[in-house]
MDAnalysis code that builds the backbone (N, CA, C; Angstrom):
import MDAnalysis as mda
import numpy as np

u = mda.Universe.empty(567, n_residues=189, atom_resindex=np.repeat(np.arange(189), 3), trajectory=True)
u.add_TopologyAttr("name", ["N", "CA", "C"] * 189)
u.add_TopologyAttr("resid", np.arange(1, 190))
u.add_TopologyAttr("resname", ["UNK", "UNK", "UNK", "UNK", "UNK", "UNK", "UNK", "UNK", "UNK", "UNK", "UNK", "UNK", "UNK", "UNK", "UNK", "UNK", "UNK", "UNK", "UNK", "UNK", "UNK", "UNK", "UNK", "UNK", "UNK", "UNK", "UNK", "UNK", "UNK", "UNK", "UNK", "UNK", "UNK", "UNK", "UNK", "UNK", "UNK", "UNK", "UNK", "UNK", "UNK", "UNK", "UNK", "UNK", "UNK", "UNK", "UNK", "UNK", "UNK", "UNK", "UNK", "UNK", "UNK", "UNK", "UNK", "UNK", "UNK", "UNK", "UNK", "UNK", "UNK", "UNK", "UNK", "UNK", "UNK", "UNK", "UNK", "UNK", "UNK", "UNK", "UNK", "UNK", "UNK", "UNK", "UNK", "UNK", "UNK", "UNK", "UNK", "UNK", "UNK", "UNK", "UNK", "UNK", "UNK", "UNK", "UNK", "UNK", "UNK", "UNK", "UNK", "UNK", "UNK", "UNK", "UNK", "UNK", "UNK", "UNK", "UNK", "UNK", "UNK", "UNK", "UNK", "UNK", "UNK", "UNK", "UNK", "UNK", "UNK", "UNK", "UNK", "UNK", "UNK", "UNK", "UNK", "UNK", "UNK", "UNK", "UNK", "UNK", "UNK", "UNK", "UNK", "UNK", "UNK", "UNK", "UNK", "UNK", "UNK", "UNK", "UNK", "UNK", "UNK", "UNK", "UNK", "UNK", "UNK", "UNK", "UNK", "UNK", "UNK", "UNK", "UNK", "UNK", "UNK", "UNK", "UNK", "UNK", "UNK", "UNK", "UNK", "UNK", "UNK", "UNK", "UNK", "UNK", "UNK", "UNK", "UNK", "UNK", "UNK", "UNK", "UNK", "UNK", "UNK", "UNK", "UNK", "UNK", "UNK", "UNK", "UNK", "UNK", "UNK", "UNK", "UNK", "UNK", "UNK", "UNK", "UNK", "UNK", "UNK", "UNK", "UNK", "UNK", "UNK", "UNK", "UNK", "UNK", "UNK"])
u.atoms.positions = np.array([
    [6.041, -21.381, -4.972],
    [5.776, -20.380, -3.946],
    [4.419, -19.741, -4.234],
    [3.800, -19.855, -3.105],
    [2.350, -19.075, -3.221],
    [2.692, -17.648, -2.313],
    [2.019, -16.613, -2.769],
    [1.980, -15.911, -1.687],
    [0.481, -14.621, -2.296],
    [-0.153, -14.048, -0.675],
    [-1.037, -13.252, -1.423],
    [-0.817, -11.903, -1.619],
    [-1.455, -11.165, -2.935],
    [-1.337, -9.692, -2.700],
    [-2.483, -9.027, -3.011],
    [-2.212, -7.895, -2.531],
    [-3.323, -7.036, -2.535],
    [-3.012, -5.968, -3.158],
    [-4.682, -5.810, -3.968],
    [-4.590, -4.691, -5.020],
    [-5.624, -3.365, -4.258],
    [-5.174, -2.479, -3.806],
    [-6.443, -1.669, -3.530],
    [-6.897, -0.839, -4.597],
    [-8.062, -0.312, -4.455],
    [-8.889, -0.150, -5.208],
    [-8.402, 1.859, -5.747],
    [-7.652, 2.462, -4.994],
    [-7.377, 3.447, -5.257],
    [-6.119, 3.819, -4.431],
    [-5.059, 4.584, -4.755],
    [-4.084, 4.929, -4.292],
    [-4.305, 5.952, -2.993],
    [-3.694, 5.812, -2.213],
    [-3.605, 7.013, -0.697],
    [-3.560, 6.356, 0.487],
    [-3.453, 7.381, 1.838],
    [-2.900, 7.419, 2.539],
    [-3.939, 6.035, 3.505],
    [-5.569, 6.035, 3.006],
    [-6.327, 5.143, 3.648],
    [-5.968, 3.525, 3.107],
    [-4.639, 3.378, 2.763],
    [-3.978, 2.196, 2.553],
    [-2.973, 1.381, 3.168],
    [-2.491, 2.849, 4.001],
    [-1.098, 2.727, 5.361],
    [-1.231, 1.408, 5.983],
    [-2.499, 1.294, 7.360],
    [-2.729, 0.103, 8.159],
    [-2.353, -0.913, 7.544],
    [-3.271, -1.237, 5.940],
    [-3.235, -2.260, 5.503],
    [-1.394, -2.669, 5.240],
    [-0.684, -1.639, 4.814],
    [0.736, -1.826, 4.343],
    [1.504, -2.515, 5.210],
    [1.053, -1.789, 6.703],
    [2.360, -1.939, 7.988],
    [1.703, -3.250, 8.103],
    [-0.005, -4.046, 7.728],
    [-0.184, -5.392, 8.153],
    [0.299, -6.658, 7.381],
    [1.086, -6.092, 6.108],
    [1.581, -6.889, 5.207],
    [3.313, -7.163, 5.546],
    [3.340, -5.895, 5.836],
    [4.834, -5.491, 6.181],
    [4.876, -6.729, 7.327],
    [4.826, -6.448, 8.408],
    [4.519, -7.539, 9.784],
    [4.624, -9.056, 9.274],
    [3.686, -9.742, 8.682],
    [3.759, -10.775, 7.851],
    [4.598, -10.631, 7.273],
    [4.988, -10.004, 6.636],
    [6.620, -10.746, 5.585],
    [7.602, -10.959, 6.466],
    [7.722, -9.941, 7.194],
    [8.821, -9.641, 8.791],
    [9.103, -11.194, 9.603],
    [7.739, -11.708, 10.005],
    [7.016, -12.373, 10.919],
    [7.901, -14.010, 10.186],
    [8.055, -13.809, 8.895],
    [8.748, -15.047, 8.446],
    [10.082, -15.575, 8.417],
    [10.588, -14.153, 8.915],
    [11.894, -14.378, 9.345],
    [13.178, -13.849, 8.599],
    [13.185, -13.765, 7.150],
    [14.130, -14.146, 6.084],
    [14.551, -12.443, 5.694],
    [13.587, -11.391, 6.167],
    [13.894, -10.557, 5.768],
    [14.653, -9.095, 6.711],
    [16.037, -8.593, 6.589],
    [16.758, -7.922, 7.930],
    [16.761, -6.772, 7.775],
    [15.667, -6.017, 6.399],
    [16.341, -4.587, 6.006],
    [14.754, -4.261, 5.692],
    [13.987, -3.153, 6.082],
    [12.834, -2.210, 5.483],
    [13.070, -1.198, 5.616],
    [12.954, -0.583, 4.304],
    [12.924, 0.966, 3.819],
    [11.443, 1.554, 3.481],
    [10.970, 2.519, 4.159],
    [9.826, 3.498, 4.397],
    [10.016, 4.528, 3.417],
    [9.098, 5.132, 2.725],
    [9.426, 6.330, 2.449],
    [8.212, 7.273, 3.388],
    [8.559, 8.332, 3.755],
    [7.822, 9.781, 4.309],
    [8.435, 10.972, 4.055],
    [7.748, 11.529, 3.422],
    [7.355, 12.974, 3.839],
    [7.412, 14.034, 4.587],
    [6.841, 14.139, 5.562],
    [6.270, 14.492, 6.792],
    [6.842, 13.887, 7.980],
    [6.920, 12.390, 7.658],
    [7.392, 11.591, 8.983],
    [6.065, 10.850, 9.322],
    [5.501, 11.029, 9.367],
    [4.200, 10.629, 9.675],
    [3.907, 9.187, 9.380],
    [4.465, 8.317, 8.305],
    [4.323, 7.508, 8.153],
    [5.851, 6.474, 8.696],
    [6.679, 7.369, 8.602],
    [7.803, 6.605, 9.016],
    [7.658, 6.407, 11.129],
    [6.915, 7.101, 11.286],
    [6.794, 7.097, 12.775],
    [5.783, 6.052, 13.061],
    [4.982, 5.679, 12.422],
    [3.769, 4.466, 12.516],
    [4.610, 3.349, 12.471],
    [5.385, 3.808, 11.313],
    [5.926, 1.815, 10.714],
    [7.229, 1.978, 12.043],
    [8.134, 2.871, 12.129],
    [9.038, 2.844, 13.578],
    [8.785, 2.331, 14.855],
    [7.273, 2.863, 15.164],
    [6.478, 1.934, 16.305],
    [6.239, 1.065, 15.992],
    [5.324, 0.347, 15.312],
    [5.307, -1.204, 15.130],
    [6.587, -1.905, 14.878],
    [7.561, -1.513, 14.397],
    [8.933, -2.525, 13.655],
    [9.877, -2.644, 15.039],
    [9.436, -1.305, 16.024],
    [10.746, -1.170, 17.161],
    [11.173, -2.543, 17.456],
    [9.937, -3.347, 17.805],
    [10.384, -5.109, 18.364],
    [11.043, -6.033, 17.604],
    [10.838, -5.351, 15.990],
    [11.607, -6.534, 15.809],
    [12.810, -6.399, 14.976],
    [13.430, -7.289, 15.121],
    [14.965, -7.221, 14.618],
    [15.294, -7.198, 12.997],
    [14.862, -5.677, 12.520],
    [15.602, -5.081, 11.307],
    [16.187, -3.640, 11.192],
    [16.556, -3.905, 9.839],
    [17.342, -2.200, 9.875],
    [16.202, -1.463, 9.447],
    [16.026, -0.522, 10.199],
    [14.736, 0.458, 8.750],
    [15.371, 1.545, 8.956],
    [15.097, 1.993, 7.304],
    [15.571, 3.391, 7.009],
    [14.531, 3.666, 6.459],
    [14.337, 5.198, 6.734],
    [13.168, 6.160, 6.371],
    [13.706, 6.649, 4.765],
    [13.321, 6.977, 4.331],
    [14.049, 7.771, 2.885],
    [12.785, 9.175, 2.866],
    [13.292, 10.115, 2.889],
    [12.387, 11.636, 3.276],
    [12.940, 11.948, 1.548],
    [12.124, 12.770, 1.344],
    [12.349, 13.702, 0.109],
    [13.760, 14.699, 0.358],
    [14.421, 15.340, -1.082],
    [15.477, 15.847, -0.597],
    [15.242, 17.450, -0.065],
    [16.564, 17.929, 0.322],
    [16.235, 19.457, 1.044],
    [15.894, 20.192, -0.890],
    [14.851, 21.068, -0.555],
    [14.477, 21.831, -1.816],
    [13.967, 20.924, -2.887],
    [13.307, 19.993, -2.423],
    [12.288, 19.178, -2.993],
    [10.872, 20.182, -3.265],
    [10.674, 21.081, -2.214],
    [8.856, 21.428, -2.715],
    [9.477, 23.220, -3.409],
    [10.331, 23.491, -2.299],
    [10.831, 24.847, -2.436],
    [12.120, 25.164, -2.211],
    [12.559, 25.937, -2.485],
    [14.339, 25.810, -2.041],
    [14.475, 26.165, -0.160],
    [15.642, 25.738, 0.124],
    [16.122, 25.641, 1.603],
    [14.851, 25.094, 2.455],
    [14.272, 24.286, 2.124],
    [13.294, 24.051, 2.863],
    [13.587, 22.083, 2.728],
    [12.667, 21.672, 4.418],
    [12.800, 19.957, 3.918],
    [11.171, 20.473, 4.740],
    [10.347, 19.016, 4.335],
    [9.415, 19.053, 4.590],
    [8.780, 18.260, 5.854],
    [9.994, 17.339, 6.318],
    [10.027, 16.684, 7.657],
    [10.741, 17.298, 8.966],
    [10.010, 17.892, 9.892],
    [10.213, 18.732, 10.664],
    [11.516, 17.970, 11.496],
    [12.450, 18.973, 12.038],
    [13.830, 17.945, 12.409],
    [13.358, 17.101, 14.242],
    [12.208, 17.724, 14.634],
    [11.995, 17.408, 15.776],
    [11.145, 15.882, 15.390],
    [10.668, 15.508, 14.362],
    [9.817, 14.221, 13.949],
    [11.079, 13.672, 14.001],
    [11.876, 13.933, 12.717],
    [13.304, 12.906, 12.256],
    [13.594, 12.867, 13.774],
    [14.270, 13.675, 14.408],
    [14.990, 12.727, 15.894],
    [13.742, 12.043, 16.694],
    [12.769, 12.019, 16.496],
    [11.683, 11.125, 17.161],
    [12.504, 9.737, 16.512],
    [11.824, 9.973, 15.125],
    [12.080, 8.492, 14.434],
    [13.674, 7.712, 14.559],
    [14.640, 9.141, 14.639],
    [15.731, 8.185, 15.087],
    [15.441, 7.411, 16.294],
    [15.177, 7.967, 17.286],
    [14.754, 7.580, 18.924],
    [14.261, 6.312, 18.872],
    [13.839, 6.047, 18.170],
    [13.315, 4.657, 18.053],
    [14.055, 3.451, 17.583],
    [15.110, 4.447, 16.932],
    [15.851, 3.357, 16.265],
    [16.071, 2.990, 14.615],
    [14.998, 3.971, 13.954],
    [15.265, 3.733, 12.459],
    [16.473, 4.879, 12.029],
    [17.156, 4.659, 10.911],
    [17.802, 5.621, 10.320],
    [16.703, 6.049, 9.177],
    [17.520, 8.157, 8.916],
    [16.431, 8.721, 8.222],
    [17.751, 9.256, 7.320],
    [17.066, 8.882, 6.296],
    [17.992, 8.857, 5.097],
    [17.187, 10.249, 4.326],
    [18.169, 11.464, 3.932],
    [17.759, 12.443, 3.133],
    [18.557, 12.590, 2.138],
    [18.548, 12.656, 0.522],
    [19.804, 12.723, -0.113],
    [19.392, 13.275, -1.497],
    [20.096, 13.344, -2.230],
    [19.718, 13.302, -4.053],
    [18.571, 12.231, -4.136],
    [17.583, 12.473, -4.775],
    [16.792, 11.691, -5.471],
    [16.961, 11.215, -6.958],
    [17.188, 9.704, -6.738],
    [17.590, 9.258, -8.406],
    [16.905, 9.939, -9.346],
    [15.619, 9.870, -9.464],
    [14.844, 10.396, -10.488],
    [14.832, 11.914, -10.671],
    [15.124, 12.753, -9.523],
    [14.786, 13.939, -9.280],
    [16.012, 14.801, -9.519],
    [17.122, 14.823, -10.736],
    [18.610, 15.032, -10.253],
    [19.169, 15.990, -10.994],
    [19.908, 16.384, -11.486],
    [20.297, 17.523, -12.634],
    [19.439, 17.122, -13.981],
    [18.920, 15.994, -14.252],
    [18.309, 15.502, -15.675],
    [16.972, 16.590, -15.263],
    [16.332, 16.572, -14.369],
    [15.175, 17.271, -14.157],
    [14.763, 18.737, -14.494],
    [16.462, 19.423, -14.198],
    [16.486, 20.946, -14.348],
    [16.801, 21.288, -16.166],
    [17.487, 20.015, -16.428],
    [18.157, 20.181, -17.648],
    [16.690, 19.767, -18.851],
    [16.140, 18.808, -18.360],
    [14.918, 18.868, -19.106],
    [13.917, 20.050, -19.090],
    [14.037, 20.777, -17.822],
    [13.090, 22.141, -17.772],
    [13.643, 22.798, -18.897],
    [14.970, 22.932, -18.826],
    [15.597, 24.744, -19.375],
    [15.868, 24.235, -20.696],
    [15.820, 22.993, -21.724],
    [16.300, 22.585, -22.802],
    [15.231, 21.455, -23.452],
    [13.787, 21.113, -22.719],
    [12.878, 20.870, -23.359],
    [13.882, 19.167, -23.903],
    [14.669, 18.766, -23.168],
    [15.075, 17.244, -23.760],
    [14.627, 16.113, -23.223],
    [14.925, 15.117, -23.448],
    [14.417, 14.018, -22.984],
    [15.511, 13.321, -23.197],
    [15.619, 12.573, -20.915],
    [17.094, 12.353, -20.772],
    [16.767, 10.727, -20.055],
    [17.795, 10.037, -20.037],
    [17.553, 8.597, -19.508],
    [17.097, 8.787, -18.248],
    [17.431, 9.158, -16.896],
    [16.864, 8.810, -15.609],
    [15.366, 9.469, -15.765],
    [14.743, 10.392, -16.720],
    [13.555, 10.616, -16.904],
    [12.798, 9.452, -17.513],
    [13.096, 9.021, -18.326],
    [13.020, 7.753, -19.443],
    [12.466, 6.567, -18.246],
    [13.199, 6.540, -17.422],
    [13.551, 5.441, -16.399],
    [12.185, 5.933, -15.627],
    [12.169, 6.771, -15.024],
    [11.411, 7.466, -13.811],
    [9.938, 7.138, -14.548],
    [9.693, 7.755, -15.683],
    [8.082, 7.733, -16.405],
    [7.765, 6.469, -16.602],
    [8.890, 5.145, -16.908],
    [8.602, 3.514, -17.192],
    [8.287, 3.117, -15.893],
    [9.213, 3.336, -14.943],
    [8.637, 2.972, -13.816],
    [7.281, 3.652, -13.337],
    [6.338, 4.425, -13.683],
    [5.230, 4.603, -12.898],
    [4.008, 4.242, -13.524],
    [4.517, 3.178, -15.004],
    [3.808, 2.729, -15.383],
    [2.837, 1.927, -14.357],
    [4.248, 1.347, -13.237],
    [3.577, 0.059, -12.315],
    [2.769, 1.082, -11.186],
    [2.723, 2.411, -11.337],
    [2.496, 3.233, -10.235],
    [3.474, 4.127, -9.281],
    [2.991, 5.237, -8.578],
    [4.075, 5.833, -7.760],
    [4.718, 5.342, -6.902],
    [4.117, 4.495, -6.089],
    [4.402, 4.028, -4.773],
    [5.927, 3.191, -5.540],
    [5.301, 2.003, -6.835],
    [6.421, 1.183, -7.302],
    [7.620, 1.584, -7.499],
    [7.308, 2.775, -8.234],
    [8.531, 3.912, -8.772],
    [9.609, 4.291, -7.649],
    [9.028, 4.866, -6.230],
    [9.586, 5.093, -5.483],
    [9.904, 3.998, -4.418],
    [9.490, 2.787, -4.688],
    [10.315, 1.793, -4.070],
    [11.601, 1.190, -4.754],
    [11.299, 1.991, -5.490],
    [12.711, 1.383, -6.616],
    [13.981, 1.951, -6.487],
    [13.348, 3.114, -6.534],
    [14.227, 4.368, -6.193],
    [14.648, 4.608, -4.752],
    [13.882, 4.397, -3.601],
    [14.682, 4.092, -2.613],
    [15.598, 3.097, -2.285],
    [15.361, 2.293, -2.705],
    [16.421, 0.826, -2.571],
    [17.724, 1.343, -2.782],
    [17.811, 1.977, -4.533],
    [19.054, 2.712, -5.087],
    [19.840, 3.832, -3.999],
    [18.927, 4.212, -3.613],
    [19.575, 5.382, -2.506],
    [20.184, 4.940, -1.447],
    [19.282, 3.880, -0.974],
    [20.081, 3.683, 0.353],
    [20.981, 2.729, 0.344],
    [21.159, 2.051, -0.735],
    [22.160, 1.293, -1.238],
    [23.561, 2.319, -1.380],
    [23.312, 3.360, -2.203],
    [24.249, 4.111, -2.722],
    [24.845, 4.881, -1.047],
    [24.058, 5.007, -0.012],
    [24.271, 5.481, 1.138],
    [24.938, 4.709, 1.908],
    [25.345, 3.417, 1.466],
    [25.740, 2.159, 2.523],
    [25.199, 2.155, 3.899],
    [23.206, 2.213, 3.655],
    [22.551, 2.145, 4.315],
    [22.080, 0.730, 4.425],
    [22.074, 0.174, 3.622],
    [21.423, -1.621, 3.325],
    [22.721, -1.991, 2.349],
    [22.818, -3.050, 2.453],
    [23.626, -3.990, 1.495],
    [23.050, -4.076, 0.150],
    [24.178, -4.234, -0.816],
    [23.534, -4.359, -2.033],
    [23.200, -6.045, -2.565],
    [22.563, -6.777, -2.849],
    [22.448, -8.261, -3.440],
    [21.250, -8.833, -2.314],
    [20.410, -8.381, -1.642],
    [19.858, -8.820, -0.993],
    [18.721, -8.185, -0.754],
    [17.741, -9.234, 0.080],
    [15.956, -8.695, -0.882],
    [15.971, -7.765, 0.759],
    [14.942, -6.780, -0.094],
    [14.843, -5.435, 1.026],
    [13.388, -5.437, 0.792],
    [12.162, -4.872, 1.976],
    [10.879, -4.811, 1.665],
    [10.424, -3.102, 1.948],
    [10.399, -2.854, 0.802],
    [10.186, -1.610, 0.703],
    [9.366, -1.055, 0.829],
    [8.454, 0.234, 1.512],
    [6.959, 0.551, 1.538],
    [7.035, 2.082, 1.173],
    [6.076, 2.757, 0.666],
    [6.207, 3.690, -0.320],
    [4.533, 4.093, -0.360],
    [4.236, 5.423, -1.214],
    [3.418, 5.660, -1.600],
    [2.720, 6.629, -2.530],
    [1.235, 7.172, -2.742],
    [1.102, 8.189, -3.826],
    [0.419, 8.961, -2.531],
    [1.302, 10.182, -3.139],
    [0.888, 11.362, -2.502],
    [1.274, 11.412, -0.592],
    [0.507, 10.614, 0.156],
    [0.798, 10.533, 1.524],
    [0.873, 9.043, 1.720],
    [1.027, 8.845, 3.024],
    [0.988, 7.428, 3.700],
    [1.227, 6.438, 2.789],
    [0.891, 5.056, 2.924],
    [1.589, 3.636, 2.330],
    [0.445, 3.543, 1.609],
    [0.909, 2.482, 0.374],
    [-0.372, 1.905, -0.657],
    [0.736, 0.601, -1.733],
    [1.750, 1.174, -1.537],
    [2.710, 0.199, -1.972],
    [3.759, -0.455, -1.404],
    [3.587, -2.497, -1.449],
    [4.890, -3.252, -0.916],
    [5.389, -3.874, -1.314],
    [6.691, -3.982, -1.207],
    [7.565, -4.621, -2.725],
    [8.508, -5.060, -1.750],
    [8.859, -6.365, -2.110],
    [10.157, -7.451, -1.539],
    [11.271, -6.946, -2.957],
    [12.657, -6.135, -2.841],
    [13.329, -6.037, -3.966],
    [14.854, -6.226, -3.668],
    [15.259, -7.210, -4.602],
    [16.698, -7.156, -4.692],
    [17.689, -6.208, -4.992],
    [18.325, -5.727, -3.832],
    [18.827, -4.520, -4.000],
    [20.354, -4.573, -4.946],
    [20.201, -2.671, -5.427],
    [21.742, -2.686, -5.912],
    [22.140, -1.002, -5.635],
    [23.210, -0.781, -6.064],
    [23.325, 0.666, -6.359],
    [22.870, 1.098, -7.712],
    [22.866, 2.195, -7.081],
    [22.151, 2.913, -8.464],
    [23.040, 3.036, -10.215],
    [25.066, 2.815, -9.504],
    [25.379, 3.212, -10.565],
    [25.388, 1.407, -10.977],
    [24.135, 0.206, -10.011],
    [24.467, -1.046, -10.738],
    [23.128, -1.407, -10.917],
    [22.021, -0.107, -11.257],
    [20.721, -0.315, -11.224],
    [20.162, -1.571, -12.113],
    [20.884, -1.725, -13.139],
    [20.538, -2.892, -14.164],
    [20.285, -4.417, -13.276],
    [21.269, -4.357, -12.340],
    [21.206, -5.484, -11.299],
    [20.214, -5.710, -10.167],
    [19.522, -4.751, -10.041],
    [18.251, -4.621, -9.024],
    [16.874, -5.137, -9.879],
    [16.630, -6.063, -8.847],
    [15.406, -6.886, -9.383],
    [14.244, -7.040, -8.067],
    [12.862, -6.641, -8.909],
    [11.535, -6.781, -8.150],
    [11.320, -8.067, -8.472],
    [11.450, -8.830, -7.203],
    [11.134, -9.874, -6.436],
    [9.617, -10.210, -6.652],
    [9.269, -9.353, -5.323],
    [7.560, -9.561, -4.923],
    [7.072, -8.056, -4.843],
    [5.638, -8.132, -5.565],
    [4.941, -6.886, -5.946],
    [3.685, -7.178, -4.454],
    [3.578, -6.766, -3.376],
    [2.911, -7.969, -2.227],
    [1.835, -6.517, -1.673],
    [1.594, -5.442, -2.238],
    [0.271, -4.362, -2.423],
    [0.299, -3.176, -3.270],
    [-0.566, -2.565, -4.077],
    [-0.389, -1.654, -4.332],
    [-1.357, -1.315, -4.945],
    [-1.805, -0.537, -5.434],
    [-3.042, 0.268, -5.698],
    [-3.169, 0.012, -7.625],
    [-4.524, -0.109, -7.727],
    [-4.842, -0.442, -9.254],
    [-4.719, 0.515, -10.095],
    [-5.433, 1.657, -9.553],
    [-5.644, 2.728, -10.329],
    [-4.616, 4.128, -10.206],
])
């Protein structure tokens, strides 16, 4: 198997186009029935929602959780999310694997706990990677996508897309069983 990827030269949001044109091509081959987005804002899940409307997969958005930046607060306005439903994707909001009681418990006790362990190895490959990993787990754990089957995930640092990953999904409590497939963009630096 040949296939090409792309490394960009710096992580951010001026990487999106290129993502949704990789995304399309993998789509375009047929084999794949499930893409998971991550946004923010929405902003990016509403780009990849318009282009994907035509064609026949599941996409789920994965948004950050409620009291992610600040408490009682989400950062995707609810009038975007029912846009993006409108179209047809599901918008997945939930616990974040990495982000979970280990996070608070490492603040107030200065320890060092496995899903942290996990979270810092994974960004060795970068953020975008990290959080394609971590969405898979979620929406797996949501019986949003099936678990044993390759999902193309798009993700990023800070805003918009820069990372695309073909990954064999699992749940999170069968994370050992989830395997990166294809690494197919993501940023060098």
């Amino acid at each position: 198997m040949e296939r090409r990827v792309i490394y960009f030269e710096k992580a951010g949001r001026e990487n999106t186009e290129a993502c949704l044109e990789v995304t399309k091509e993998i789509l375009s081959e047929g084999n794949i029935r499930h893409v998971i987005v991550a946004s923010t804002t929405g902003e990016t899940a509403l780009l990849f929602a318009e282009a994907l409307k035509e064609a026949d997969v599941n996409l789920v958005v994965v948004t950050h959780s409620y009291g992610f930046k600040e408490p009682n607060t989400i950062e995707m306005p609810d009038d975007v999310r029912k846009q993006i439903e409108s179209i047809g994707a599901k918008v997945y909001t939930g616990t974040m694997i990495t982000h979970s009681l280990e996070t608070a418990l490492a603040k107030q006790f200065s320890g060092v706990y496995p899903t942290l362990l996990v979270a810092q190895s994974l960004r060795r490959f970068g953020e975008g990677p990290k959080v394609c990993i971590e969405m898979v787990m979620m929406a797996a754990d949501a019986g949003l996508i099936p678990e044993g089957e390759e999902i193309l995930t798009i993700a990023g640092t800070a805003r918009g897309a820069d990372t695309v990953m073909i990954i064999r999904s699992a749940a999170s409590k069968r994370f050992l069983n989830l395997k990166v497939l294809e690494i197919l963009a993501k940023p060098r630096g």
